[in-house]
DOVEX-822160 format. One record per atom (N, C-alpha, C, O): x, y, z. Coordinates in steps of 0.1 Angstrom, whole numbers, padded with zeros to 4 digits, always signed. Layout:
N
XYZ...
% end
This chain:
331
+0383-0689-0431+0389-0676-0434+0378-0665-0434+0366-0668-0435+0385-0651-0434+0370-0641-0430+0371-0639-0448+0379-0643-0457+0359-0632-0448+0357-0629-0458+0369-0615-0465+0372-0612-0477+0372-0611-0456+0378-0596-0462+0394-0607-0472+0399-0605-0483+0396-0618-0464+0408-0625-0469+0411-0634-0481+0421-0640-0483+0395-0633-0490+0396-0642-0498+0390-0634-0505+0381-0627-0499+0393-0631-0520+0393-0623-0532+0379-0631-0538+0374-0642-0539+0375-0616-0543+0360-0620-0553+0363-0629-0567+0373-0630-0573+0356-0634-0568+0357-0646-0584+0351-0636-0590+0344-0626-0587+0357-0640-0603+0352-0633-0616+0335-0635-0619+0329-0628-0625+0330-0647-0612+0319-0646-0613+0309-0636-0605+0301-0628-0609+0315-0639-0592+0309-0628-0582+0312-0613-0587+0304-0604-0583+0322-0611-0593+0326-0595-0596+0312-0593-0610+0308-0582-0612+0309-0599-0615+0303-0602-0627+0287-0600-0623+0280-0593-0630+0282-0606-0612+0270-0608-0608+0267-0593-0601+0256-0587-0601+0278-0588-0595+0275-0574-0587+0273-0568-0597+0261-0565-0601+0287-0564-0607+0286-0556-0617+0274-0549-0623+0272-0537-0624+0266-0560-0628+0253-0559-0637+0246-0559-0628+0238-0552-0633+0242-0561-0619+0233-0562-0610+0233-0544-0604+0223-0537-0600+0246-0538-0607+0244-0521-0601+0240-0514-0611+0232-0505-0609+0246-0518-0627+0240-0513-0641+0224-0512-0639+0219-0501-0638+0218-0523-0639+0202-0528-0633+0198-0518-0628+0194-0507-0632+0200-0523-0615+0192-0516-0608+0197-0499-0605+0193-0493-0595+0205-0493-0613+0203-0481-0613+0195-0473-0624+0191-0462-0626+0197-0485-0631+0186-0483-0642+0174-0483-0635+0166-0474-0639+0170-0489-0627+0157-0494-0620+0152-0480-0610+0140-0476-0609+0164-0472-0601+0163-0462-0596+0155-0456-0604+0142-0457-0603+0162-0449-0617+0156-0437-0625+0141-0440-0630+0133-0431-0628+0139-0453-0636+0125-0456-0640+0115-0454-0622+0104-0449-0620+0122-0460-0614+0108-0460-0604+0109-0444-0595+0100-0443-0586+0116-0433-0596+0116-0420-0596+0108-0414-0605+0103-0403-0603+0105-0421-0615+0099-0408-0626+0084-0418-0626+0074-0412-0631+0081-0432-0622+0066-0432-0620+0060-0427-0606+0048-0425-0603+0070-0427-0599+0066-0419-0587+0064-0406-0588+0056-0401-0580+0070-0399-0595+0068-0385-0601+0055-0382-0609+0050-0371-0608+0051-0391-0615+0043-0389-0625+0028-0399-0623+0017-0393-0625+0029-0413-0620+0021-0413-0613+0008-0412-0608+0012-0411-0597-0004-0412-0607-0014-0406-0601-0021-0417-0594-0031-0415-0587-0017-0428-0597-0026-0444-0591-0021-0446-0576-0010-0452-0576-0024-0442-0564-0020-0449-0552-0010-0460-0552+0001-0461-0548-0020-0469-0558-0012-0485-0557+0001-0486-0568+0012-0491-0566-0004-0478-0579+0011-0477-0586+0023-0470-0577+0033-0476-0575+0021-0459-0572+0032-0451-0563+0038-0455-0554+0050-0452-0551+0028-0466-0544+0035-0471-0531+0042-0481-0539+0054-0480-0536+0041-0492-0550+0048-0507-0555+0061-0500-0556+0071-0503-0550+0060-0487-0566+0071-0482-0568+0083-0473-0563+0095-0470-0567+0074-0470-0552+0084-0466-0535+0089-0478-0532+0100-0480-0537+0084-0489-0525+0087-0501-0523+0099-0505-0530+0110-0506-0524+0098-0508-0544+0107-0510-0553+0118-0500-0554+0129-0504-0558+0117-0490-0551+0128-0478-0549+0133-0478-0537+0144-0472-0537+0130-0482-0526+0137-0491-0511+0143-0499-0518+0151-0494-0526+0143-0510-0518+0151-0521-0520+0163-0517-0531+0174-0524-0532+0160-0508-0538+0169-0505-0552+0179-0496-0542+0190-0499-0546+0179-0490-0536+0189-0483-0531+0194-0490-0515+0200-0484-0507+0191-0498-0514+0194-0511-0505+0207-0517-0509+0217-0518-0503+0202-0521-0523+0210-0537-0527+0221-0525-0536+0233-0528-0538+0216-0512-0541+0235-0502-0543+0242-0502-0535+0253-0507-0537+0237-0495-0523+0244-0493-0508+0254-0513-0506+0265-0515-0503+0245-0519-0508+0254-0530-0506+0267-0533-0515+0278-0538-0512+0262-0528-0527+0274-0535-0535+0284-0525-0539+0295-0529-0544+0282-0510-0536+0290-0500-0525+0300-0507-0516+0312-0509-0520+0296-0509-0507+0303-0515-0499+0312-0522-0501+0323-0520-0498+0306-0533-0509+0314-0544-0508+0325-0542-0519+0336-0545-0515+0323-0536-0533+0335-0525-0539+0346-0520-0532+0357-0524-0532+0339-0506-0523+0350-0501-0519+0357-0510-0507+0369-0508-0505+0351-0518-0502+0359-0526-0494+0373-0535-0504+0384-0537-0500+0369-0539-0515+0377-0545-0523+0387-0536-0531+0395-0540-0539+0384-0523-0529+0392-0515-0535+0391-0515-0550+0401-0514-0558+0373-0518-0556+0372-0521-0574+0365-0510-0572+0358-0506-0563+0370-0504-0586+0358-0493-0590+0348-0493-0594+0345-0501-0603+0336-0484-0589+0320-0491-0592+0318-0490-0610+0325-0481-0614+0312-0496-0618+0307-0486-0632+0300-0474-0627+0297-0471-0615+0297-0468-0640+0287-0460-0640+0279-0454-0635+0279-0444-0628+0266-0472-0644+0255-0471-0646+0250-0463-0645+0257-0454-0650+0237-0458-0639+0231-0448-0645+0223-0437-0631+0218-0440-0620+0223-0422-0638+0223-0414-0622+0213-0407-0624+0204-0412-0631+0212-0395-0620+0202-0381-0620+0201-0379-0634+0190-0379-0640+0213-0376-0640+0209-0374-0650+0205-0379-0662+0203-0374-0673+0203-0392-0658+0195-0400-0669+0174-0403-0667+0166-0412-0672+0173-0393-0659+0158-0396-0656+0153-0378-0656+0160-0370-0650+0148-0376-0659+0135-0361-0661+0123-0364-0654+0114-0370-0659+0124-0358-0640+0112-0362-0633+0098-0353-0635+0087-0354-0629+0104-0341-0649+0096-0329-0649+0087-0335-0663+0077-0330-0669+0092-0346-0665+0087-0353-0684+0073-0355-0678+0072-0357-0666+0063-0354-0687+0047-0360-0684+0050-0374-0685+0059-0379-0691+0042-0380-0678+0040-0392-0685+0037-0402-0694+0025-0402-0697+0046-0412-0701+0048-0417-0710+0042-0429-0713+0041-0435-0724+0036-0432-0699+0029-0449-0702+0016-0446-0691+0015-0436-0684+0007-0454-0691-0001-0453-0680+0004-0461-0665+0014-0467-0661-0007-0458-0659-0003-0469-0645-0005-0483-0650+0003-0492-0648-0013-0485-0655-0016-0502-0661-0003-0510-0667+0002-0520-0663+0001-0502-0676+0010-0507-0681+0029-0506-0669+0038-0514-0670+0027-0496-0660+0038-0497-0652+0037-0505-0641+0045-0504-0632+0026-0514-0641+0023-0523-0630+0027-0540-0637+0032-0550-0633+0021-0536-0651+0022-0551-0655+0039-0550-0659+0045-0560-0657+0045-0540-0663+0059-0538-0662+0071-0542-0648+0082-0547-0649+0065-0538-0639+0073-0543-0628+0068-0555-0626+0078-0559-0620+0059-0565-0625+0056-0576-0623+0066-0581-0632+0077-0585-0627+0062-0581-0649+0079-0587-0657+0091-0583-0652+0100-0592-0653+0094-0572-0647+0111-0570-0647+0112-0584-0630+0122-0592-0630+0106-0583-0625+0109-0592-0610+0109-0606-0618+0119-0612-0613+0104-0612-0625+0103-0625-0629+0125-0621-0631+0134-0623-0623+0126-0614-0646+0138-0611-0649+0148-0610-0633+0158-0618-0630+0146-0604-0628+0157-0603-0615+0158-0617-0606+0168-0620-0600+0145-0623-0605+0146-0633-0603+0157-0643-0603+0165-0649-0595+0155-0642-0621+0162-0654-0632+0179-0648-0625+0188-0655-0622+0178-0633-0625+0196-0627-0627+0198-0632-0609+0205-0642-0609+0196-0630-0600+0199-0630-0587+0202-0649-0586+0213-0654-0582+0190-0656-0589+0195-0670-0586+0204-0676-0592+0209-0686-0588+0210-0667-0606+0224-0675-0614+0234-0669-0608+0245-0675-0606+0232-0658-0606+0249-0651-0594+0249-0658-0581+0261-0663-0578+0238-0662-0571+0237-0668-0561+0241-0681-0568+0254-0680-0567+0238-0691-0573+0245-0703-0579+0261-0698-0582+0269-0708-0583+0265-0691-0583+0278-0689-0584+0286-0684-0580+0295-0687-0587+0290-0676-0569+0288-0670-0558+0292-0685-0542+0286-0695-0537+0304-0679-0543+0315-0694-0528+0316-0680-0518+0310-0680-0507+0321-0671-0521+0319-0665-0510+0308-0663-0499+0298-0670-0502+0306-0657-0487+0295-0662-0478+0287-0648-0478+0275-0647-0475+0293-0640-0480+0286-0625-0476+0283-0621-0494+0276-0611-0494+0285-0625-0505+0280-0625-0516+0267-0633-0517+0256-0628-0521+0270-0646-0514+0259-0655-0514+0247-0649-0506+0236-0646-0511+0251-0646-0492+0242-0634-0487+0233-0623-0492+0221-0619-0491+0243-0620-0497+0239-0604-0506+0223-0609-0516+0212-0605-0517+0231-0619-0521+0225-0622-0533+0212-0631-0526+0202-0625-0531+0210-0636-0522+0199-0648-0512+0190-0639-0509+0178-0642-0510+0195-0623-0505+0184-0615-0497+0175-0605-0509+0165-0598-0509+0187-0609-0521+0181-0600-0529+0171-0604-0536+0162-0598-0542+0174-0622-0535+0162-0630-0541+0145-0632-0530+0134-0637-0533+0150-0627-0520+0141-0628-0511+0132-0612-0514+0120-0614-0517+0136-0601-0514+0133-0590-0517+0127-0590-0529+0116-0584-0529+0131-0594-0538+0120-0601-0550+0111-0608-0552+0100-0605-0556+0115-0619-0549+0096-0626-0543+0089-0616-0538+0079-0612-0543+0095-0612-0524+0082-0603-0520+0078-0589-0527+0067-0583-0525+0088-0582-0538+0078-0577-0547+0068-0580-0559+0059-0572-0563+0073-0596-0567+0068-0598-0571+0055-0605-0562+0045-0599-0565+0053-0612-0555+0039-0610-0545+0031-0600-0543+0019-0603-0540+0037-0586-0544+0032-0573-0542+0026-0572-0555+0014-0570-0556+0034-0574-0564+0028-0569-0579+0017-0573-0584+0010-0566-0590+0016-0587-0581+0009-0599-0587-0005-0595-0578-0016-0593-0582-0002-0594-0567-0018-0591-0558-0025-0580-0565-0037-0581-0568-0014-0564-0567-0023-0560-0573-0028-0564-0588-0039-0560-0590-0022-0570-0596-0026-0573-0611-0038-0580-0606-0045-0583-0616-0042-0584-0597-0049-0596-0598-0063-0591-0592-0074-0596-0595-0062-0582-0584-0072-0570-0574-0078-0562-0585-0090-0561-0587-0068-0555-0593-0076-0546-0608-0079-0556-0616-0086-0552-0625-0076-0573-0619-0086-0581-0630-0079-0573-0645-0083-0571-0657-0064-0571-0638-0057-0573-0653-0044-0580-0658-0036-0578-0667-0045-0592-0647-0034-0599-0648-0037-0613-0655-0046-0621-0652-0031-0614-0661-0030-0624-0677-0029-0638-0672-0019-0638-0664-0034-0648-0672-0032-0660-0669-0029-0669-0678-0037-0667-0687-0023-0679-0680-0017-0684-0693-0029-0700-0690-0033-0706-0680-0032-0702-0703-0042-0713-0708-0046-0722-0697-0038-0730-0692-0055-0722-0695-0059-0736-0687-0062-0749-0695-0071-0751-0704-0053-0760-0688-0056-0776-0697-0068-0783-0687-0070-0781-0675-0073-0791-0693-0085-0803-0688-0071-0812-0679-0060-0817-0683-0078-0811-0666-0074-0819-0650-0073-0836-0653-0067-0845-0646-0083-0837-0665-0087-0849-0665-0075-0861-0673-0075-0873-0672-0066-0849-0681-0060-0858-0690-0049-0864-0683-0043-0858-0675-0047-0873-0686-0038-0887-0678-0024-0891-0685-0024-0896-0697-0013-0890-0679+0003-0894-0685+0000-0906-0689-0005-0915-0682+0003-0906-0703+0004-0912-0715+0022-0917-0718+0029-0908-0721+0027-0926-0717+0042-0931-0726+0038-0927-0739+0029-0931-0746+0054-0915-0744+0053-0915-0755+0061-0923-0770+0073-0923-0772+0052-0929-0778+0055-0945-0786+0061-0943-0798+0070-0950-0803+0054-0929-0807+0059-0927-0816+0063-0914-0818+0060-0904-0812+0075-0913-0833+0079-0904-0835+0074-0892-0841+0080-0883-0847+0062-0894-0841+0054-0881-0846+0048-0871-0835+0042-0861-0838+0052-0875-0824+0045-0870-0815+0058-0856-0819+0056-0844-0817+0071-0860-0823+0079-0849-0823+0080-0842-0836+0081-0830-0836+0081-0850-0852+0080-0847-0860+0071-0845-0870+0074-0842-0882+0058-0846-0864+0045-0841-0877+0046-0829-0878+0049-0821-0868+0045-0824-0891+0047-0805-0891+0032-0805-0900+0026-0795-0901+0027-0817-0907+0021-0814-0918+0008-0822-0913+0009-0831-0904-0002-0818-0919-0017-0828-0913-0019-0823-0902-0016-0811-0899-0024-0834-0893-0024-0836-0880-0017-0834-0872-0011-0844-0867-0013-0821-0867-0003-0819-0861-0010-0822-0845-0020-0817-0841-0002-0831-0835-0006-0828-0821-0009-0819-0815-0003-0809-0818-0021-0820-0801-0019-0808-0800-0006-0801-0792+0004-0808-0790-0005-0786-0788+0006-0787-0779+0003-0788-0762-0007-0788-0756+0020-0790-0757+0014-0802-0745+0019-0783-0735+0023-0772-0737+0015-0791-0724+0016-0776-0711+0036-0768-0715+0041-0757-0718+0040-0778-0712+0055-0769-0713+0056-0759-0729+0062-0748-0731+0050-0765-0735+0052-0756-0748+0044-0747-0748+0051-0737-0752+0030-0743-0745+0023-0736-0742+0026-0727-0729+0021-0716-0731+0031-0729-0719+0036-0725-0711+0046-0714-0713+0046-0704-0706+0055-0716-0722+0067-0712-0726+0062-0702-0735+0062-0690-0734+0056-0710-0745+0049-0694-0757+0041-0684-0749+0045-0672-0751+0033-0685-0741+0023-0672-0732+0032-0670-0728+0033-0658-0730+0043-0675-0723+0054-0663-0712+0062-0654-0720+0063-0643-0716+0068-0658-0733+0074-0648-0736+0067-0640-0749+0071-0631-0755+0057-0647-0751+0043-0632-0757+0042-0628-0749+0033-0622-0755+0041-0623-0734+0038-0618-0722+0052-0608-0723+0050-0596-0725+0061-0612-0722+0073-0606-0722+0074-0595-0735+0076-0583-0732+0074-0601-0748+0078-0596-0761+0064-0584-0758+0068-0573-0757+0052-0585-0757+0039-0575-0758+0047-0565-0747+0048-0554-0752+0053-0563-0735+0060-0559-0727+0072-0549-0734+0075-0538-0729+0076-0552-0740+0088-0548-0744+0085-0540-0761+0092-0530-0766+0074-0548-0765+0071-0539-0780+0062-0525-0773+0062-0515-0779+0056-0525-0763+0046-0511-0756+0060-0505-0754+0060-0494-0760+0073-0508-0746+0084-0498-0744+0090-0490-0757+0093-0478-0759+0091-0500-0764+0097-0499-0778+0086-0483-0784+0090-0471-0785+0076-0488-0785+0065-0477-0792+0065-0465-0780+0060-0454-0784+0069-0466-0768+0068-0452-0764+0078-0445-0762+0077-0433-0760+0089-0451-0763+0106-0445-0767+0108-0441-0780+0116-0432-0782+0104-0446-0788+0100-0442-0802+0093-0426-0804+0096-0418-0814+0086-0423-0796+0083-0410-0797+0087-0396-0792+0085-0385-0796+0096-0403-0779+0107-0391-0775+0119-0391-0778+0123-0380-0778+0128-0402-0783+0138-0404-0794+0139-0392-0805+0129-0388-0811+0153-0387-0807+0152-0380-0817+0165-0386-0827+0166-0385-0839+0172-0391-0822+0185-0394-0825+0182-0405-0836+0176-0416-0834+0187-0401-0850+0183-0412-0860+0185-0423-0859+0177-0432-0860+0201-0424-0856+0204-0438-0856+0197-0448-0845+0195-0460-0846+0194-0439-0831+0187-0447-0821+0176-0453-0829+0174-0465-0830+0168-0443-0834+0154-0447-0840+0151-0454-0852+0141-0458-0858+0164-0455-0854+0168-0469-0869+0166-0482-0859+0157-0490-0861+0174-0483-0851+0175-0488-0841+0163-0497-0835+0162-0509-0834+0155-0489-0832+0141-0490-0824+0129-0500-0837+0121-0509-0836+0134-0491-0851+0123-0497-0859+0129-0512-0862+0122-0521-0865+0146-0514-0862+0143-0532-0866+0139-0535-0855+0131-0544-0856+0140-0531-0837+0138-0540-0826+0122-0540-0829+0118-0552-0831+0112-0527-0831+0099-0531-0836+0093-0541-0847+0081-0544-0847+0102-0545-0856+0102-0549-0865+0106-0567-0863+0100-0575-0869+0116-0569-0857+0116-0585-0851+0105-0587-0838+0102-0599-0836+0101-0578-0829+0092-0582-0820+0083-0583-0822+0077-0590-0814+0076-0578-0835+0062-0576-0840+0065-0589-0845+0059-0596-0838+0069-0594-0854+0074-0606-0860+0069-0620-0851+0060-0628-0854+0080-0620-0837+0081-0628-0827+0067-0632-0822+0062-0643-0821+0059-0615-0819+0047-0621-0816+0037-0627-0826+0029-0636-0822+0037-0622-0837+0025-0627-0848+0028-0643-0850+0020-0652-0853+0041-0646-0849+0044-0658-0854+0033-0670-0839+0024-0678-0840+0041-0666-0827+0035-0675-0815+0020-0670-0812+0013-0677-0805+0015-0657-0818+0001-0656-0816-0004-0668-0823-0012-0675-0818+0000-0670-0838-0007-0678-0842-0012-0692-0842-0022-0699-0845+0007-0694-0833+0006-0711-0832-0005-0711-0820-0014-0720-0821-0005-0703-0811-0016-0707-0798-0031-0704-0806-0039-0713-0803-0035-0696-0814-0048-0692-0821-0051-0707-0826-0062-0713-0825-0039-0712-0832-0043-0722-0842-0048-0735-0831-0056-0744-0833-0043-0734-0822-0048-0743-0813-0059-0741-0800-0061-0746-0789-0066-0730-0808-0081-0726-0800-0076-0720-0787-0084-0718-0778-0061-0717-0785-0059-0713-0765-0056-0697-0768-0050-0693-0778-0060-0691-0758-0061-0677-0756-0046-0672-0758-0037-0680-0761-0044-0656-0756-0030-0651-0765-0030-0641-0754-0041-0641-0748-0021-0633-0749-0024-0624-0740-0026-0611-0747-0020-0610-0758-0032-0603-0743-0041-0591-0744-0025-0580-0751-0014-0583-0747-0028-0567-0763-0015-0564-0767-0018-0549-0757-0029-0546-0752-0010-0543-0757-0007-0532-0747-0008-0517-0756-0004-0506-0753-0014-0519-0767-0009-0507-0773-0012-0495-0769-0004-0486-0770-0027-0494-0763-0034-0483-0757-0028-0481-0744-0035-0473-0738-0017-0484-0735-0008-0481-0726+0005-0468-0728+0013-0464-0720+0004-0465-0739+0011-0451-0735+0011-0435-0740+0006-0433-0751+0016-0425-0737+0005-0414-0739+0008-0410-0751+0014-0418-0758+0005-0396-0756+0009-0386-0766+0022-0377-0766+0026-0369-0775+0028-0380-0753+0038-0372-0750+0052-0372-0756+0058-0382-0754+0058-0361-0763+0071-0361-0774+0080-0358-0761+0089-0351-0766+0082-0359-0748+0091-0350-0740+0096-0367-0734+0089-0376-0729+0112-0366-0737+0120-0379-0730+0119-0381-0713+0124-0376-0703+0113-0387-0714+0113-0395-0695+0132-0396-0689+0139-0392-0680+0131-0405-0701+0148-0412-0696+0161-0406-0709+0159-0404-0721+0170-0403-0705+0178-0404-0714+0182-0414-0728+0178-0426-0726+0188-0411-0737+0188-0418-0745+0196-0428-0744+0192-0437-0751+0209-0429-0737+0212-0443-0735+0207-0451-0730+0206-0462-0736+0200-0448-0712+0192-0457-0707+0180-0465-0715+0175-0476-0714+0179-0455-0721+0163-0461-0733+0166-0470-0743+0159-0480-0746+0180-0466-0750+0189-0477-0755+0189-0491-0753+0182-0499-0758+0198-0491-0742+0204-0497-0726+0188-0506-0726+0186-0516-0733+0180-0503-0720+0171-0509-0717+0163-0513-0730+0152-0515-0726+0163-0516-0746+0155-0520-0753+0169-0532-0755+0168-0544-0756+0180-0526-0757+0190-0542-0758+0187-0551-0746+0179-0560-0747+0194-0547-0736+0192-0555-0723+0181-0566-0723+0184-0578-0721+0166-0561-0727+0156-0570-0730+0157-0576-0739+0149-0585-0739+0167-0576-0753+0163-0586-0766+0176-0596-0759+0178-0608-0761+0182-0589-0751+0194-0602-0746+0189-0612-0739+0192-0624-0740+0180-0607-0731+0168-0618-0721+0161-0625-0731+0160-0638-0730+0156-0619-0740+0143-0629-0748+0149-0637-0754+0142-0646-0756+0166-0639-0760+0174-0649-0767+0173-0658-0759+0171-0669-0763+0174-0655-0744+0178-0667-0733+0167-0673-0732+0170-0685-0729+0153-0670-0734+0143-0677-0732+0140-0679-0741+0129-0681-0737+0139-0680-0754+0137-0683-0769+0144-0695-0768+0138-0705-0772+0156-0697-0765+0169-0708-0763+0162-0722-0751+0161-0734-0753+0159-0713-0740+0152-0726-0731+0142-0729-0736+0142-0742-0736+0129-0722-0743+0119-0731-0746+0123-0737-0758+0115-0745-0763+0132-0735-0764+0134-0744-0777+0139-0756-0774+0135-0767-0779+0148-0756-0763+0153-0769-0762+0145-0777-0753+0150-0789-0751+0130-0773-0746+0125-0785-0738+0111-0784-0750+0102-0791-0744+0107-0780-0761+0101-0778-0767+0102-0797-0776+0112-0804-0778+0086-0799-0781+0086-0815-0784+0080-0816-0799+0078-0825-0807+0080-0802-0801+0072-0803-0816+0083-0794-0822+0088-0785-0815+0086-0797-0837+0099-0799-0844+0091-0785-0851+0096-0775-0857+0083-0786-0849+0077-0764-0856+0079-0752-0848+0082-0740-0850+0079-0761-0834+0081-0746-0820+0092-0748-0817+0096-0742-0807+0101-0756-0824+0117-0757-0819+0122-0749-0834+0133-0745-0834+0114-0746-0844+0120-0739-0854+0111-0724-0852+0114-0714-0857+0105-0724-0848+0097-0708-0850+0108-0703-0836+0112-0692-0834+0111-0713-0826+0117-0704-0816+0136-0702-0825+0142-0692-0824+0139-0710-0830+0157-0707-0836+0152-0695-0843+0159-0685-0839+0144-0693-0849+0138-0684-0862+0137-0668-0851+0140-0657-0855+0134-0670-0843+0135-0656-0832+0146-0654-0826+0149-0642-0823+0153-0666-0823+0169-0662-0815+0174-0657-0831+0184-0650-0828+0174-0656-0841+0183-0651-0851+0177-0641-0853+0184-0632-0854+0162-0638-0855+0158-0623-0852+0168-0612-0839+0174-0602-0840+0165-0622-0827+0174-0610-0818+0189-0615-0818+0195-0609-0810+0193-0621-0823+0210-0617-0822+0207-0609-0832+0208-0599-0826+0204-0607-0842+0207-0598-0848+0205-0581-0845+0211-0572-0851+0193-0581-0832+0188-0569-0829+0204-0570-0821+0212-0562-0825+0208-0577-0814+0216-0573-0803+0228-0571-0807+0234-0562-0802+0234-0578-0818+0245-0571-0831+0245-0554-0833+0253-0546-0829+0235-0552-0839+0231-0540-0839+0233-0531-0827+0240-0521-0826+0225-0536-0818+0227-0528-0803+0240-0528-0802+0245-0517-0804+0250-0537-0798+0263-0534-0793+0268-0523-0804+0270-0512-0799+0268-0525-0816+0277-0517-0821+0268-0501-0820+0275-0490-0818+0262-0501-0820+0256-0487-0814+0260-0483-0803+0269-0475-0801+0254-0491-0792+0263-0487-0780+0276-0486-0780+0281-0486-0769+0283-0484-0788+0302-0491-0787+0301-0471-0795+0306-0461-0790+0296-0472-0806+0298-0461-0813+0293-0451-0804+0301-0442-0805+0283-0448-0795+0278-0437-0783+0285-0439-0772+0281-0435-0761+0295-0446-0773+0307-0447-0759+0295-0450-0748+0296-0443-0738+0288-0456-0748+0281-0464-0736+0283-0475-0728+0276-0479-0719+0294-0482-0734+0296-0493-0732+0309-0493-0717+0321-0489-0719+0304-0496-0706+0312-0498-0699+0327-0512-0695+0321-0522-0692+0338-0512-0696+0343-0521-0692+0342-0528-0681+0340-0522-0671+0341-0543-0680+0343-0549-0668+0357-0547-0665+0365-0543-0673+0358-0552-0650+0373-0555-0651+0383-0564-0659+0376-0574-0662+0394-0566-0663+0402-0575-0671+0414-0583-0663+0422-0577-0656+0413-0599-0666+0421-0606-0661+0437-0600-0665+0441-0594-0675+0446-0605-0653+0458-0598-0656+0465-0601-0670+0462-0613-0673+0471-0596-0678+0476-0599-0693+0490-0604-0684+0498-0598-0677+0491-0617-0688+0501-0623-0682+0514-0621-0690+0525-0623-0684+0514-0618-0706+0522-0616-0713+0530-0607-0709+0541-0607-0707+0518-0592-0709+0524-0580-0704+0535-0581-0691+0545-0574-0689+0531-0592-0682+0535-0590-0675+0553-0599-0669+0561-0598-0660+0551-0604-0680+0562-0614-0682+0576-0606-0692+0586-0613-0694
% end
């Protein structure tokens, strides 16, 4: 059957949906470092990334109005001030788009996993392909300027061992083992993420005027600061490096870049991501301390993200998806 003859799944409508929210969020942020700016290499990643961003709209344009759904929103001209100074440096908007691609990644391969139609799966296949090759871009330059973070190196030499006893999961006290690559692995990535997200937090904080947003901002600063002190320490305590904090990444400037929902919008958005990976490393996690310091952070951010919804709900930001038919109604 052609495609025009067989109706979108709620998953597929679900995968586009947020994927237009995204990346029009993504428009306005890579307009205003292109505006502002002054690093060569930052300007072209973010041209680049501003191709593709109005690429994969245009596509899901299409494929909307071909289905006769209405697009959301998300977010347009007037959520970006391309006249604002600059708010962050280039360092920090480079190590920023390297994180958001890991994220689109993660979002593009669970819609493609879900996703029966052929020109969806499409959609989405190319968009995962367009990703790699920015994150490739990103990563070369992080790696050319000698500011890209590498997470711990273990000794080559050590040899798979069968595990015999139950302490290897339950010592909390004494001798604690040390930790093995997946758990280490897991903590650098999302201190890499959380340092990421607490430098946004502190520079939206200063163009923010709106109390309640900035009530807002100080618990998200206040559980992220938390998140990282806690996993700084478990890696400290085990002699392995911590990634570098960002604080000196953004300016003196009181003038809003982005509007205040987007800035919203984008500090929820991220504590919704860090639940999901707080959740995966807990559950492949072998030591009964990093499966409790990570539950102890998913309840830090559901609670940020409690908070967020009902903010957003109260600033009418919150857009509807579409709604399955009310069969009662209809009966």
């Amino acid at each position: 059957m052609k495609n025009k003859e067989i109706r979108l799944t709620s998953s597929e409508i679900t995968g586009l949906w947020t994927q237009y929210i995204q990346t029009t969020m993504s428009t306005c942020i890579s307009k205003h470092v292109i505006a502002t700016s002054k690093d060569p290499e930052t300007i072209s990643l973010f041209k680049f990334t501003l191709g593709l961003s109005n690429k994969h709209i245009k596509k899901i344009e299409s494929i909307f109005e071909s289905e006769k759904l209405e697009l959301p929103q998300g977010f347009t001209e007037e959520d970006v001030n391309l006249n604002a100074p600059p708010l962050f440096t280039a360092k920090f908007w480079l190590i920023y788009i390297h994180d958001m691609t890991m994220h689109g990644l993660a979002g593009y391969t669970l819609s493609f996993s879900v996703a029966a139609r052929k020109d969806i799966r499409d959609h989405f296949y190319e968009c995962i392909n367009d990703t790699m090759d920015l994150y490739n871009k990103s990563i070369d330059i992080l790696l050319s300027k000698d500011i890209y973070q590498r997470s711990p190196y273990f000794s080559t030499e050590n040899k798979s061992k069968p595990i015999t006893e139950m302490k290897y999961f339950l010592e909390i006290f004494g001798n604690k083992r040390p930790l093995n690559s997946m758990e280490t692995g897991n903590i650098y990535f999302n201190l890499k993420k959380s340092i990421v997200t607490k430098t946004l937090i502190n520079g939206f904080k200063q163009v923010i005027h709106d109390s309640e947003i900035h009530e807002f901002l100080d618990h998200c600063l206040k559980a992220i600061s938390k998140n990282i002190d806690v996993f700084t320490s478990v890696l400290a305590e085990e002699n392995l490096h911590t990634p570098n904090l960002l604080d000196g990444e953004y300016t003196n400037s009181n003038v809003a870049p982005f509007s205040e929902k987007l800035m919203t919008f984008h500090i929820g958005f991220l504590f919704h991501l860090a639940s999901t990976y707080y959740a995966s490393a807990m559950v492949t996690s072998m030591r009964i301390d990093i499966i409790g310091h990570c539950d102890a952070a998913i309840i830090r951010d559901l609670k940020i993200i409690s908070f967020f919804g009902k903010l957003m709900l109260k600033k009418g930001w919150i857009e509807s998806l579409p709604l399955a038919d009310d069969r009662k109604e209809l009966s």
